[in-house]
C-alpha positions as CSV (number, residue, x, y, z in Angstrom):
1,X,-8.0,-60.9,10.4
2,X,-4.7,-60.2,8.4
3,X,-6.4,-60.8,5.4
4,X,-9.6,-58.6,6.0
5,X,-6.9,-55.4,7.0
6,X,-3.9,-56.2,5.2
7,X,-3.1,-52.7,5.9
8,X,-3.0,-52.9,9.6
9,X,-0.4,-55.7,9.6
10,X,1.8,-53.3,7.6
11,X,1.0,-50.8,10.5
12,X,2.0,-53.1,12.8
13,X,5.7,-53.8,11.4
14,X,6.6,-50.0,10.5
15,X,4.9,-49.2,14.0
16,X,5.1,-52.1,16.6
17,X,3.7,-49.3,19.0
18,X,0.9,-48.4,17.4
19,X,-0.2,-52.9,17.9
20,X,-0.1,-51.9,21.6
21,X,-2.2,-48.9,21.5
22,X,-5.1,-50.8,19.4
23,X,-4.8,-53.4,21.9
């Protein structure tokens, strides 16, 4: 999954909120 949105995992780091809300 990281691979395919390598993007998203940055996301995640600057934003750890933003992992919660997707969820």
């Amino acid at each position: 999954m990281q691979q395919k949105l390598p993007l998203t995992s940055s996301v995640v780091t600057a934003m750890p909120t933003t992992s919660i809300k997707v969820v």
